[in-house]
C-alpha positions in Angstrom: 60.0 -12.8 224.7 61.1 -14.7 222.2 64.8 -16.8 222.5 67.1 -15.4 220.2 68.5 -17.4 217.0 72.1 -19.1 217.3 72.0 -20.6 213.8 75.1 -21.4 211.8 74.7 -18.0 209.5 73.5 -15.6 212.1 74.6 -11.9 212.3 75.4 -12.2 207.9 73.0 -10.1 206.3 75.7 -7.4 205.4 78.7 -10.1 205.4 76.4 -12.3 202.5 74.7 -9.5 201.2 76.2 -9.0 197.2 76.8 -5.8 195.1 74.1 -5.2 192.5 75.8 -5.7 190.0 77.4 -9.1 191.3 74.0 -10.5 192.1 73.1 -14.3 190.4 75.5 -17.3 189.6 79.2 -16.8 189.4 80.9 -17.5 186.1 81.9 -21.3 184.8 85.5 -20.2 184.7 85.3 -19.6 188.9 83.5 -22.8 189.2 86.1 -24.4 186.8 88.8 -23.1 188.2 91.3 -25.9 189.3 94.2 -25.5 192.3 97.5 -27.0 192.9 98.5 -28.3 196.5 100.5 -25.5 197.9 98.3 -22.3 196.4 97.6 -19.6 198.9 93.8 -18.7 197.9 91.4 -16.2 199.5 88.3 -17.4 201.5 85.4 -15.2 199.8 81.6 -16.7 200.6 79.7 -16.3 198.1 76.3 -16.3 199.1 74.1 -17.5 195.8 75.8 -21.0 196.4 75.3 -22.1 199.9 76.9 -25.9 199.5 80.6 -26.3 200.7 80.7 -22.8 202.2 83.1 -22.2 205.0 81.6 -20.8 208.5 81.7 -17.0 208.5 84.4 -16.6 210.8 86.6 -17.6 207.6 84.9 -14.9 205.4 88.3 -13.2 204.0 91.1 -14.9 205.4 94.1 -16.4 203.7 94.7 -20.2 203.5 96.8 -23.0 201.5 95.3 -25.4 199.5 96.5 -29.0 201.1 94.3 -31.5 198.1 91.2 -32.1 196.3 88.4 -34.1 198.3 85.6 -34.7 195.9 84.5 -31.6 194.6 85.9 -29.7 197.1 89.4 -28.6 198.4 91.2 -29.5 201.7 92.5 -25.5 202.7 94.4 -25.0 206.2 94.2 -21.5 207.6 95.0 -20.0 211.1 92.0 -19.3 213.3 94.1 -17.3 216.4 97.2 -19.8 217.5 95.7 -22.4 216.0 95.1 -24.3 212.7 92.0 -25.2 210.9 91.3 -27.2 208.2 87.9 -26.5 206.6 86.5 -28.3 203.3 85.3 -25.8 200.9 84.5 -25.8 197.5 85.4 -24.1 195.1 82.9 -21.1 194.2 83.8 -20.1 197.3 87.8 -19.6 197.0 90.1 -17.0 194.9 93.6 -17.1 194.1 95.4 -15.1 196.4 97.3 -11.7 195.6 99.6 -12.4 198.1 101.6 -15.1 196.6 104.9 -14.2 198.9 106.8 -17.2 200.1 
């Protein structure tokens, strides 16, 4: 028997796996895309680019944008009760559709 693999992106080959037609780099204007403190973005991984991604647990939830830290952004989101604040970058965040305040 071999022991099973806990590693950090276990159980993500259909979570990290892209469309066909989506497949490569993502465009400059998502990499050059800059945020304001305060933005509600989506948390999307994108798997071509594996520096500054989030843990999978975030894959598609909702957070605010708190400030820049290097190349990266500060974004607090909710993980149950509680709040989280995870460094991503930003090939790995949208802007949000739900901008309701």
């Amino acid at each position: 028997m071999v022991k099973r693999s806990h590693g950090y992106r276990v159980s993500t080959r259909k979570l990290m796996t892209k469309k066909v037609r989506q497949r490569g780099m993502p465009s400059l204007g998502k990499l050059l895309h800059t945020y304001n403190e305060g933005d509600r973005v989506d948390i999307i991984i994108d798997s071509a680019i594996h520096g500054g991604q989030p843990h999978r647990r975030f894959h598609g939830r909702v957070g605010i944008i708190q400030r820049r830290r290097g190349q990266a952004y500060e974004v607090e989101t909710t993980l149950g009760k509680k709040t989280k604040l995870l460094i991503i970058r930003p090939e790995h965040l949208r802007p949000s559709g739900s901008q309701t305040e």
